[in-house]
C-alpha positions in Angstrom: 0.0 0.0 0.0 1.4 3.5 -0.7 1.4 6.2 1.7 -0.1 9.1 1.0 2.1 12.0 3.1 0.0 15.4 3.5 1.6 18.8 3.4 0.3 19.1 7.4 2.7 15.8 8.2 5.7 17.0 6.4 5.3 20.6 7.6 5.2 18.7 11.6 8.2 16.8 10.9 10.0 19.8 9.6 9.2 21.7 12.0 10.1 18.7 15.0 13.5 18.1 13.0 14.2 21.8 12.7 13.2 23.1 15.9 15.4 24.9 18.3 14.2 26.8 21.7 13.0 30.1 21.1 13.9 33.0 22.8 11.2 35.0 22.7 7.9 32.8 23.3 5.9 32.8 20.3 2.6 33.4 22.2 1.3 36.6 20.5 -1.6 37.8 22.3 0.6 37.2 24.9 3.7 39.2 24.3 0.7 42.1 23.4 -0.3 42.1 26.7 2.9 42.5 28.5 4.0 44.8 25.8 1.1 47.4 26.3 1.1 46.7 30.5 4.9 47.8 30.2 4.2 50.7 28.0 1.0 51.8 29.9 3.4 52.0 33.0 6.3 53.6 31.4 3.8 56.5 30.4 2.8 57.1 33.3 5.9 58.8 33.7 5.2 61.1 31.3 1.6 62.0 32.4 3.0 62.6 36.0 5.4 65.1 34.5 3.3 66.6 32.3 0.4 67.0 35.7 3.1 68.0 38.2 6.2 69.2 36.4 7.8 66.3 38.4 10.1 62.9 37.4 8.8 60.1 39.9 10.3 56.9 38.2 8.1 55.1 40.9 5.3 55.4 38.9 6.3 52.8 36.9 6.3 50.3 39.6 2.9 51.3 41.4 -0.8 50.7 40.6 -3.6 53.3 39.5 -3.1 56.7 37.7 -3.6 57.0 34.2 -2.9 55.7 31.9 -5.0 52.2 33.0 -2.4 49.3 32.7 -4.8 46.8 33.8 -7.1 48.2 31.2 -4.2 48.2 28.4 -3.3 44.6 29.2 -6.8 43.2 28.7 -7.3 45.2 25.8 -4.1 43.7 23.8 -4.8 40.6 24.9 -8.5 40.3 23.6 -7.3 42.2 20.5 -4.3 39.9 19.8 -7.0 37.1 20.2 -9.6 38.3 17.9 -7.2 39.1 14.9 -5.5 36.0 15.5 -8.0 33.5 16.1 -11.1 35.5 15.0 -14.0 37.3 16.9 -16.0 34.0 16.4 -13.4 31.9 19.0 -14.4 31.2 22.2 -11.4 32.5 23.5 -12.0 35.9 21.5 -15.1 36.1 24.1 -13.4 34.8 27.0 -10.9 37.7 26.8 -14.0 40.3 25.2 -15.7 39.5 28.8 -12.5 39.6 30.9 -11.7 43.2 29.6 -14.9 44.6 30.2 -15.0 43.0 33.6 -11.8 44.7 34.3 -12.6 48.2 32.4 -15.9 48.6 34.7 -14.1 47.5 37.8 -11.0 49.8 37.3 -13.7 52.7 36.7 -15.5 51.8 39.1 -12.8 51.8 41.4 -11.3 55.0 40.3 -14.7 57.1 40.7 -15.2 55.9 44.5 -11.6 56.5 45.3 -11.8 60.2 44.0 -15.5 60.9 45.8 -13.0 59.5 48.8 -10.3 61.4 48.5 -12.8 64.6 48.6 
């Protein structure tokens, strides 16, 4: 009997003969998410100058302020999903819902800690 050998199978043993370790993970939404928490905190720098003439490198390390990072994270990451995988995926949702959990919380959040700080 001959074999019939698909271009799936010989792209998977290409890839399992070929393959090194990656540096960088390959895990795009991923890397989106980390990329836009890290930028969302490294402007915060920027915005505290800009509101107090000021430099507080701390800024990058703390929580709240603007811009959101939490908000910026789950905003890549259901963005990465739905251009990778398609707004139909279940995992498109999964990350649609997580980001507007965390959007309304962080608001949420923000308004009651400024009607506190008054």
């Amino acid at each position: 009997m001959d074999e019939v050998m698909t271009a799936a199978d010989a792209s998977s043993r290409y890839r399992s003969a070929t393959s090194q370790p990656a540096i960088l993970p390959s895990n795009i939404p991923l890397l989106s998410a980390f990329l836009a928490f890290s930028l969302a905190q490294f402007l915060k720098l920027f915005t505290t100058w800009y509101k107090e003439k000021r430099w507080d490198a701390r800024r990058m390390l703390g929580s709240g302020g603007m811009p959101s990072s939490h908000s910026a994270t789950v905003t890549a990451l259901a963005t990465a999903i739905g251009l990778q995988e398609g707004t139909g995926a279940s995992t498109f949702a999964v990350a649609l819902v997580l980001a507007c959990v965390v959007m309304y919380d962080a608001t949420g959040v923000r308004l009651h800690a400024g009607r506190q700080a008054e």
